[in-house]
C-alpha positions as CSV (number, residue, x, y, z in Angstrom):
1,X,-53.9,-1.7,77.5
2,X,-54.9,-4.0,80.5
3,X,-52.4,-6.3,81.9
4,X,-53.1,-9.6,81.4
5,X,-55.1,-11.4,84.0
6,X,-52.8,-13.3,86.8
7,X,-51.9,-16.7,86.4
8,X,-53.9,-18.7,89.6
9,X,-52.3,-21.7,89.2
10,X,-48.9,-22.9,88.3
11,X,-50.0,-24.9,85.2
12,X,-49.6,-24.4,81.7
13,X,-52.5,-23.6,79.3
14,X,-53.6,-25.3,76.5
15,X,-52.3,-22.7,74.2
16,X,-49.0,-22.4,75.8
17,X,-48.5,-26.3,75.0
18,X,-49.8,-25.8,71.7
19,X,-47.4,-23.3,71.0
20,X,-44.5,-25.0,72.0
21,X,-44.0,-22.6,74.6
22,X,-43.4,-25.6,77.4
23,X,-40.1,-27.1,75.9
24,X,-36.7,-26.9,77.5
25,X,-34.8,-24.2,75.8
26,X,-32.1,-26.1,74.2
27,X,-34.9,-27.9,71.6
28,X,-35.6,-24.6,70.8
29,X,-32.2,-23.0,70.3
30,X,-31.3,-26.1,68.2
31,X,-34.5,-25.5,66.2
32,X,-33.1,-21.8,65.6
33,X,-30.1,-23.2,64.7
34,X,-31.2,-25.7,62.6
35,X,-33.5,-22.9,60.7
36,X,-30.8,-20.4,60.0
37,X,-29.2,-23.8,58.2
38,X,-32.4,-24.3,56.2
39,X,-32.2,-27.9,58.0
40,X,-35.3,-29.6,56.5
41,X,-34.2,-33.2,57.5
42,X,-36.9,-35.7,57.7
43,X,-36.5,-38.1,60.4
44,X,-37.9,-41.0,62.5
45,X,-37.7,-41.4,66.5
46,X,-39.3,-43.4,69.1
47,X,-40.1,-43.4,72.3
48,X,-39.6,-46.2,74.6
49,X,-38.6,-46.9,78.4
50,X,-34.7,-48.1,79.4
51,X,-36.1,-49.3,83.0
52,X,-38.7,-49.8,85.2
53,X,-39.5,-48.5,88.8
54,X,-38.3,-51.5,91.6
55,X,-40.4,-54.1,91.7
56,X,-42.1,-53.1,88.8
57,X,-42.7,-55.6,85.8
58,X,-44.7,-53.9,83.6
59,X,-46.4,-50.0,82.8
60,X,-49.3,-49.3,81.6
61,X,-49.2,-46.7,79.2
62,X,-51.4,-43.7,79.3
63,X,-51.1,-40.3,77.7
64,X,-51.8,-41.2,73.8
65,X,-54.9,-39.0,73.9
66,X,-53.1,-36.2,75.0
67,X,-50.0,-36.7,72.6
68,X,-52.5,-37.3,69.7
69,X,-53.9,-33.5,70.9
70,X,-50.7,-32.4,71.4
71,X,-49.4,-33.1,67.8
72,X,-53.1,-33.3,66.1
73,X,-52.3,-30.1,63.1
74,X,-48.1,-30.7,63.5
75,X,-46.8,-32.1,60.4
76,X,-45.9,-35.3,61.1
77,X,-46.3,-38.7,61.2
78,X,-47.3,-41.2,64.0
79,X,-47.3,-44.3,65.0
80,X,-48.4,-45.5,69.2
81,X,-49.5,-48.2,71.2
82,X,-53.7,-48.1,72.2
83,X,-53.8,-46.1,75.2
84,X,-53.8,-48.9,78.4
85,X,-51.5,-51.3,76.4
86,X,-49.3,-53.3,78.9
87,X,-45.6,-52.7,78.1
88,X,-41.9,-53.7,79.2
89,X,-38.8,-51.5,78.6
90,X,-37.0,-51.4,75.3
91,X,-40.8,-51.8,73.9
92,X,-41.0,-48.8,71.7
93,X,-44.2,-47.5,72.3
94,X,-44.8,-44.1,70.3
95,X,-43.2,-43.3,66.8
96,X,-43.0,-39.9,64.8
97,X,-41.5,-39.3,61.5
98,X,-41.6,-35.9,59.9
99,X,-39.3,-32.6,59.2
100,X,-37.5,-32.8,62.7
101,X,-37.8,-28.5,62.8
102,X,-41.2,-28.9,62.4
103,X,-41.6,-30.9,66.0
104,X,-38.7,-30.8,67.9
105,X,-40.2,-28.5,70.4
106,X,-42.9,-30.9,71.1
107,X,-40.6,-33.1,72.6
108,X,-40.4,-31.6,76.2
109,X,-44.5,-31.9,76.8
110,X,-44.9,-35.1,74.9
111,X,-42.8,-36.7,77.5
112,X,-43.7,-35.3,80.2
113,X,-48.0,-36.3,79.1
114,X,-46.3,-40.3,79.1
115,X,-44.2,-40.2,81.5
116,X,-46.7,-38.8,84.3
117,X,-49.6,-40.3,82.8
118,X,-48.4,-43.8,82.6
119,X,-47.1,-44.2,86.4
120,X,-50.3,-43.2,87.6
121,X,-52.2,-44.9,85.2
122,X,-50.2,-48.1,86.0
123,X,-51.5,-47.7,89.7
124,X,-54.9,-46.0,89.0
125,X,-58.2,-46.3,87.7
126,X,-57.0,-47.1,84.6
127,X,-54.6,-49.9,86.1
128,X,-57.6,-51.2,87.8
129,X,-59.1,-49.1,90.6
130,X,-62.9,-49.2,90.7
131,X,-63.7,-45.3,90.9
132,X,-62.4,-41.9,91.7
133,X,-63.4,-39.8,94.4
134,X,-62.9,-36.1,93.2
135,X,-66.0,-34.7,91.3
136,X,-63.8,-33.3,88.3
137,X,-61.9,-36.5,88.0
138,X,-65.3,-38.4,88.1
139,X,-66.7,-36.4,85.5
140,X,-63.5,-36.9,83.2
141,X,-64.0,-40.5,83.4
142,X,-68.0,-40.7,83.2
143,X,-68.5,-42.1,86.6
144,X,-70.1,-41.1,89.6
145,X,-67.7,-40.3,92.6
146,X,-67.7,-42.6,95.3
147,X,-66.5,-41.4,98.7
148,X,-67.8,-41.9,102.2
149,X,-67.6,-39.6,105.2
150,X,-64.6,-37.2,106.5
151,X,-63.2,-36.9,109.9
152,X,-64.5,-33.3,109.7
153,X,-68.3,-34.2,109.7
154,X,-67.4,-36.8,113.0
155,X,-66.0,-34.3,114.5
156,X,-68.4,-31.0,113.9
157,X,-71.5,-33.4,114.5
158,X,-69.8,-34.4,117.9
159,X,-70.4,-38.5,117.6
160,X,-69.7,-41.0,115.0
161,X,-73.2,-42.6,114.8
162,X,-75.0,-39.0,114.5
163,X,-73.0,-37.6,111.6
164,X,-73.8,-41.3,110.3
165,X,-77.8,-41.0,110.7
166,X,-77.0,-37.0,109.6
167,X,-75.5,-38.2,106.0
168,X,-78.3,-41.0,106.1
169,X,-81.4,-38.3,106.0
170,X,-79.3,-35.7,103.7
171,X,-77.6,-37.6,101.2
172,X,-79.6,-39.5,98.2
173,X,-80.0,-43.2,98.6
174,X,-78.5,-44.4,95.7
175,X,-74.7,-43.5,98.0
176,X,-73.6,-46.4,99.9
177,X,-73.6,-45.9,103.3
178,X,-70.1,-46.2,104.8
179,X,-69.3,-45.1,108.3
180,X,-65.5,-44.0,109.2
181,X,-65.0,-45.1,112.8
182,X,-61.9,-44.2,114.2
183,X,-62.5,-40.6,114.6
184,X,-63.3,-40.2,118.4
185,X,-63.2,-44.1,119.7
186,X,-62.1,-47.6,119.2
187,X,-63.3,-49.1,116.1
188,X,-64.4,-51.9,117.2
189,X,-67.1,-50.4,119.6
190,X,-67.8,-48.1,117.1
191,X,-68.4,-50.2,114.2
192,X,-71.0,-52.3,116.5
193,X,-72.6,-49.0,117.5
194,X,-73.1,-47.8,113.7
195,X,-74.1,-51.3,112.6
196,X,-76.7,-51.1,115.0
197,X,-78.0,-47.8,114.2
198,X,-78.0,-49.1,110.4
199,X,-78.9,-51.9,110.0
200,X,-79.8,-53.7,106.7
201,X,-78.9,-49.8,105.4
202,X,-74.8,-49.7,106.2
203,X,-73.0,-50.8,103.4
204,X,-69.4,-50.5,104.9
205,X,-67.0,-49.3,107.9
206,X,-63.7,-47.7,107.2
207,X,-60.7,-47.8,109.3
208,X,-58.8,-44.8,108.1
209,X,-56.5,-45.1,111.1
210,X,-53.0,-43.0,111.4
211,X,-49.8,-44.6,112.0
212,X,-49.0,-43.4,114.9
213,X,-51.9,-45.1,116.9
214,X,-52.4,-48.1,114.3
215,X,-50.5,-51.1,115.9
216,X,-51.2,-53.7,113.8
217,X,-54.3,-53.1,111.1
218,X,-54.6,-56.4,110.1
219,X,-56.1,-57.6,113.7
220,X,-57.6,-54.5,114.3
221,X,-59.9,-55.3,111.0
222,X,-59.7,-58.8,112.1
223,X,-61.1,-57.9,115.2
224,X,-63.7,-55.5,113.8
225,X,-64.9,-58.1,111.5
226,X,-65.2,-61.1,114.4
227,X,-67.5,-58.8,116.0
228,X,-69.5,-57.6,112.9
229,X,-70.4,-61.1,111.9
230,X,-70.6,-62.2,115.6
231,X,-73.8,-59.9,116.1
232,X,-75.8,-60.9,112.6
233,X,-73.7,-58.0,110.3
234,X,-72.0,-60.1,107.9
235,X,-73.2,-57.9,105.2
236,X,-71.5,-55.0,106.4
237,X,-67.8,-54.7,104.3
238,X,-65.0,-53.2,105.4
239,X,-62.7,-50.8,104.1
240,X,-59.3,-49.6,105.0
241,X,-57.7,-46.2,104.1
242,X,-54.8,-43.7,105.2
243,X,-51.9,-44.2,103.9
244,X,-52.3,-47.5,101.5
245,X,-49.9,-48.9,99.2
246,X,-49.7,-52.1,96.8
247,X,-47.8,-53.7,99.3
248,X,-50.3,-52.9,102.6
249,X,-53.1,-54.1,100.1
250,X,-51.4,-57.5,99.4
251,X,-51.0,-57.8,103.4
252,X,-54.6,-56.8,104.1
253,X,-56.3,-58.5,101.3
254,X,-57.4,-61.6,103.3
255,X,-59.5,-59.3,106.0
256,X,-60.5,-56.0,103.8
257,X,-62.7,-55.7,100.9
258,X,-61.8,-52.4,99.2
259,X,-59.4,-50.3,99.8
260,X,-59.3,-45.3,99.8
261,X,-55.8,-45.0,98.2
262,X,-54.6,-41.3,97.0
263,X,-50.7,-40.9,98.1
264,X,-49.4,-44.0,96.4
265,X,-51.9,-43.1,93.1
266,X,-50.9,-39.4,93.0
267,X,-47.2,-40.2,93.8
268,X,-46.6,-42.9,91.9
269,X,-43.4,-42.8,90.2
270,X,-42.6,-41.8,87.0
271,X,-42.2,-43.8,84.3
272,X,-38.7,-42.4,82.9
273,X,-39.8,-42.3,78.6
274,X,-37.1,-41.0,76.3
275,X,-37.0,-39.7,72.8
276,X,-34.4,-40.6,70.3
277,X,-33.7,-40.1,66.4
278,X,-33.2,-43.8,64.6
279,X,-33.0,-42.9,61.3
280,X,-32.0,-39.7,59.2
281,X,-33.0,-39.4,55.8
282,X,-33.7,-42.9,55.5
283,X,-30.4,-44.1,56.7
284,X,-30.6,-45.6,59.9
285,X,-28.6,-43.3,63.0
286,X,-28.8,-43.2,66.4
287,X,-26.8,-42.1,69.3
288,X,-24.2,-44.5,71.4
289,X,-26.6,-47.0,73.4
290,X,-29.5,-46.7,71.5
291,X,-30.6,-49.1,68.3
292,X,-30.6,-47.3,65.1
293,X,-32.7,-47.6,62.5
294,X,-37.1,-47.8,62.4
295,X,-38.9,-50.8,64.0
296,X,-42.0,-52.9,64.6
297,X,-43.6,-53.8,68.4
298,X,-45.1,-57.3,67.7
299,X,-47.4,-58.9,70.2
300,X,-48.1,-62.9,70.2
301,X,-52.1,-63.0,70.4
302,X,-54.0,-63.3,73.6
303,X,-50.7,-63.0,75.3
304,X,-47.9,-60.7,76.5
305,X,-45.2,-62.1,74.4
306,X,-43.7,-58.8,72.9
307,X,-40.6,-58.4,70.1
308,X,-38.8,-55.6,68.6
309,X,-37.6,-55.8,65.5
310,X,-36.4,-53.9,62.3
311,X,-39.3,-52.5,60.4
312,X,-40.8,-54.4,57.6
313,X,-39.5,-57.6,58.4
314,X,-41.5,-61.1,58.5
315,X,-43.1,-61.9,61.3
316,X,-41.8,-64.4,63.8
317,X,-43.1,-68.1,63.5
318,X,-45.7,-69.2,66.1
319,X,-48.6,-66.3,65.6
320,X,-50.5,-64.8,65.1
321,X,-48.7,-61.8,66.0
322,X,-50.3,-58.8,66.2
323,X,-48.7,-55.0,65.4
324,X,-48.9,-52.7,68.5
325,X,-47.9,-49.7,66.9
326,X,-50.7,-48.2,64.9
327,X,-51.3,-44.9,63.2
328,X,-52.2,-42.0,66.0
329,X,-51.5,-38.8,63.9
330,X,-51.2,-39.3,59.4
331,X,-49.8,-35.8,58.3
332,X,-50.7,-33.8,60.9
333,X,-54.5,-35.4,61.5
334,X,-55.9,-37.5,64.6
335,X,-55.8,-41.0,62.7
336,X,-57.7,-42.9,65.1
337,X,-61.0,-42.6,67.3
338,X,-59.6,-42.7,70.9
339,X,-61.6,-45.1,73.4
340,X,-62.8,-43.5,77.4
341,X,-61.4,-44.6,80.7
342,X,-63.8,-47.1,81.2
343,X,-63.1,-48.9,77.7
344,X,-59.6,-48.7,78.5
345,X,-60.0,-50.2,81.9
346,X,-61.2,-53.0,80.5
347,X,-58.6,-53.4,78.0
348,X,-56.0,-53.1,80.5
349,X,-57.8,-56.0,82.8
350,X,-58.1,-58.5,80.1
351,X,-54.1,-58.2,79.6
352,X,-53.2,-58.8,83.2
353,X,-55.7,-61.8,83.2
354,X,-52.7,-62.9,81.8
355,X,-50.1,-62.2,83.5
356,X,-48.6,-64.9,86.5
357,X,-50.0,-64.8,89.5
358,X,-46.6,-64.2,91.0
359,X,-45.7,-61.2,88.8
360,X,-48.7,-59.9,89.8
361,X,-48.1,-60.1,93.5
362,X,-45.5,-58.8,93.2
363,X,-46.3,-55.4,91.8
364,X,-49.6,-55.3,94.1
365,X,-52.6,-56.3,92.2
366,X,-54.8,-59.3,92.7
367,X,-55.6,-61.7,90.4
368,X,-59.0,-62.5,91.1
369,X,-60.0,-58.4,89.2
């Protein structure tokens, strides 16, 4: 019999999630346990978050189609937020109630889909960025890639304006024209020289300048701009790359119009979910710390005012109020049709329109989306 192929890359398969197989081993040596009791419990848990990043106000959760594919055919029972609802800690935002053998090895992977999911989503396309640049990613979220030119092509072309005019004759129309111009000289000569070459045609400079010959970026693009509009190019926009985080963005808003951000998106932190039994059997139970018993996420409507509190009690005065948990997964089933990025997006935008102008300073985002 042949081997089975090698592994190329050190990520799990879809089966191997769907089998349970990526679950830290004491979930599955208590479900042993639990089995050789004939431990058929039926119990609720929720998710929710104890804490927030620093300087973060809010999440945005992300990961609810995944968890619904994770436990679409497991016998159980749940309840979630939409996918791109804006949330706060101690905001229990997933729900599942079944035969706790029957999902417990779940656990491990559903976290880890929120957890990773939602601190990038918080600080990515979802959270508001306009587009993606990888083709797969792209595809994934129905849009084309944007992107403009490399260092590489500068440099294998030789000059910044011919690997310009070079990406002008090869590459379809319909892609903006953005120059990078700090690849061989100073960007302020060299966005003249490409603005000249362009024309009407350029749609944007980037400055994708490294640290260690920066100085100060804000009068470097202030600089770059004087000259642009000085010589008839007001059209031309500018955008600013390398190394870009919400806080750089807040600084540089007054003198850039978009921004190439990957570090801060693909490192953002990780939003820190937990799992925890409330209820056994009907009767409420939970460990130290944590509030026993099954509950209800309201949300005042057209706002962000959000309560907890014990399921199946009235509603606070002042609604309407509106019930953020909703079926995902009824006995083992996908419940719910499940909306794409771009939908989401949206949703996620008309939430923060919302949201203080200060808070949103704060964690990086402007106001005027």
């Amino acid at each position: 019999m042949a081997p089975a192929p090698k592994r190329l890359f050190h990520t799990a398969s879809d089966a191997d999630i769907k089998a349970g197989e990526v679950s830290d081993v004491y979930f599955q040596r208590t479900v042993e346990i639990l089995q050789a009791r004939g431990d058929r419990k039926r119990v609720k848990a929720e998710i929710y978050l104890k804490s927030l990043p620093e300087d973060w106000h809010w999440g945005v959760l992300a990961g609810i189609e995944e968890a619904a594919a994770l436990l679409d055919g497991v016998p159980v029972d749940v309840r979630a937020m939409d996918e791109g609802t804006v949330f706060a800690p101690y905001q229990p935002v997933l729900t599942l109630e079944g035969v706790y053998v029957d999902w417990a090895q779940y656990e491990t992977a559903l976290l880890g889909l929120l957890c990773q999911a939602s601190g990038i989503a918080s600080n990515a396309f979802v959270g508001g960025c306009d587009g993606v640049a990888v083709t797969k990613s792209a595809e994934l979220i129905d849009a084309d890639p944007t992107g403009t030119i490399p260092h590489s092509l500068v440099l294998m072309v030789g000059d910044t304006v011919e690997a310009l005019k070079a990406f002008h004759e090869v590459i379809e129309p319909k892609v903006r024209r953005v120059a990078l111009i700090d690849t061989l000289q100073d960007e302020k000569f060299e966005a003249i020289r490409v603005a000249e070459a362009l024309g009407k045609d350029l749609f944007a400079v980037r400055l994708d300048t490294p640290s260690s010959r920066r100085g100060d970026l804000y009068r470097i693009v202030e600089e770059v701009r004087w000259e642009l509009n000085l010589r008839g190019f007001e059209h031309v926009k500018i955008v600013a790359s390398g190394g870009i985080d919400e806080y750089e963005i807040l600084r540089l808003n007054p003198v850039v119009d978009s921004y190439g951000v990957g570090t801060s998106i693909a490192n953002a932190p990780v939003l820190n979910f937990a799992l925890d039994i409330m209820e056994i059997e009907g009767r409420p139970m939970a460990k130290r710390g944590k509030w026993s018993g099954a509950k209800d996420v309201l949300r005042r409507r057209g706002t962000l005012e959000t309560v907890v509190q014990p399921a199946g009690t009235p509603a606070p005065a002042g609604g309407p109020w509106d019930a953020l948990l909703k079926p995902l997964v009824t006995r083992g089933r996908v419940a719910r049709d499940l909306p794409p990025p771009r939908t989401i997006r949206d949703f996620v935008l008309d939430q923060l329109a919302g949201v203080p102008l200060d808070t949103i300073r704060r964690q990086g985002l402007r106001r005027d989306f």
